[in-house]
C-alpha positions, -999 to 999 in steps of 0.1 A, spaced: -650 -333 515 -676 -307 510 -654 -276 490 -671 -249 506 -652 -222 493 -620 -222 463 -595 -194 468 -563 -188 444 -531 -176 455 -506 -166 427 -469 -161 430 -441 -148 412 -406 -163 424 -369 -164 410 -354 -191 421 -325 -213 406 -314 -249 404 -298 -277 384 -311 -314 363 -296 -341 369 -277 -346 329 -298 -376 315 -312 -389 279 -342 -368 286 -327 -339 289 -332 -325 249 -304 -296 250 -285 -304 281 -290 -269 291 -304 -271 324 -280 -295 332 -259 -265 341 -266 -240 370 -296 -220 363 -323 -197 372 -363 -191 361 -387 -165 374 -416 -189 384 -452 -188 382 -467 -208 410 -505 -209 412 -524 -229 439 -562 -236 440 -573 -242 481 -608 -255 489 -619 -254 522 -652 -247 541 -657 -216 555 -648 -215 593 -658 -194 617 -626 -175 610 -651 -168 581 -621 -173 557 -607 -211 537 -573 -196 549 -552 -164 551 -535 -157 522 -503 -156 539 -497 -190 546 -497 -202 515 -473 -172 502 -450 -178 525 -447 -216 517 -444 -207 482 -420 -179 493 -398 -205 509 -386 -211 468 -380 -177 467 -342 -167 456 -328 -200 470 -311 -226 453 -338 -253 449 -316 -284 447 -302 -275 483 -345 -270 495 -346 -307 483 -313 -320 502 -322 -305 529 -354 -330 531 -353 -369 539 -382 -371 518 -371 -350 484 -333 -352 489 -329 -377 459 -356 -360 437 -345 -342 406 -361 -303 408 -385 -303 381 -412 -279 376 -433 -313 380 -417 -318 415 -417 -282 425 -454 -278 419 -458 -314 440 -436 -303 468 -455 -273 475 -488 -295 472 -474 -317 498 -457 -291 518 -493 -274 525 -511 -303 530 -487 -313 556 -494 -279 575 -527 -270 567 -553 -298 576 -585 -282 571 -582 -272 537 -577 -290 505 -551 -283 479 -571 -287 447 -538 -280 425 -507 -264 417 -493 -253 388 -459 -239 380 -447 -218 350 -404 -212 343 -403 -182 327 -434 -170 325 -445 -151 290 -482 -151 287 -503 -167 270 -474 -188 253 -458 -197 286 -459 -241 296 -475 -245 323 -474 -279 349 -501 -289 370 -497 -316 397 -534 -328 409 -534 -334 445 -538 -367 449 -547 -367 488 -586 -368 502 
C-alpha cells in the first residue's frame, strides 16, 4: 500500500479493569479491581482522498473513546472475538488496532501504543505492530 500520508491521534483515557491472578503476575496487584489513566497513541497511513484528508480525527477518537471510563473486562465479554482475552495493555493496544481496521478500510493502522499511568519520559510504553496489509 502506497502510505500517502501518516497522521497521529493521541488520547488520554481512564479506564479500569482486572488480570486474570496467574504466575506472571509479579505482585498480584492487578489481580484486584483497578484503574490507569491511559495513553493511547495510533499512527494511520492512508493516501490522500479527495476528501483531501487520511481520515477525520474523530473516528479514531471516538473508537479509542469507546475505553473511556468503562470497565474494560466487560468491553472484552461483550465480544465473541475478545471475551476470553485477558485486558492487557498488549491486548488493549491490539483491540483498538483491530477495532479500526475493521471500520476503516482505506487507511492503514501503522501502530498503537498504550501507556498505564502515564509519567513522562519514564512511563512503559506497549506497541502492537499491525500485522494486516
Amino acid at each position: 500500500m502506497n502510505k500517502g500520508f501518516e497522521i497521529e491521534v493521541k488520547r488520554f483515557i481512564d479506564a479500569a479493569h482486572q488480570l486474570p491472578d496467574s504466575k506472571d503476575l509479579i505482585t498480584k496487584k492487578c489481580a484486584n479491581l483497578h484503574g490507569h489513566t491511559y495513553y493511547i497513541k495510533v499512527l494511520i497511513s492512508g493516501v490522500n482522498d479527495s476528501s483531501g484528508m487520511v481520515i477525520d480525527f474523530s473516528g479514531i477518537k471516538n473508537i479509542i473513546d469507546e475505553l473511556d471510563h468503562k470497565y474494560i473486562n466487560d468491553i472484552f465479554k461483550a465480544s465473541m472475538v475478545w471475551e476470553k482475552e485477558p485486558t492487557t495493555a498488549e491486548n488493549i493496544a491490539k483491540f483498538i488496532c483491530l477495532k479500526i481496521n475493521a471500520i476503516y478500510t482505506h487507511i492503514r493502522v501503522e501502530k498503537v501504543m498504550v501507556c498505564e499511568g502515564y509519567k513522562g519520559e519514564s512511563s512503559n510504553w506497549v506497541t502492537y505492530y499491525n500485522p494486516y496489509e
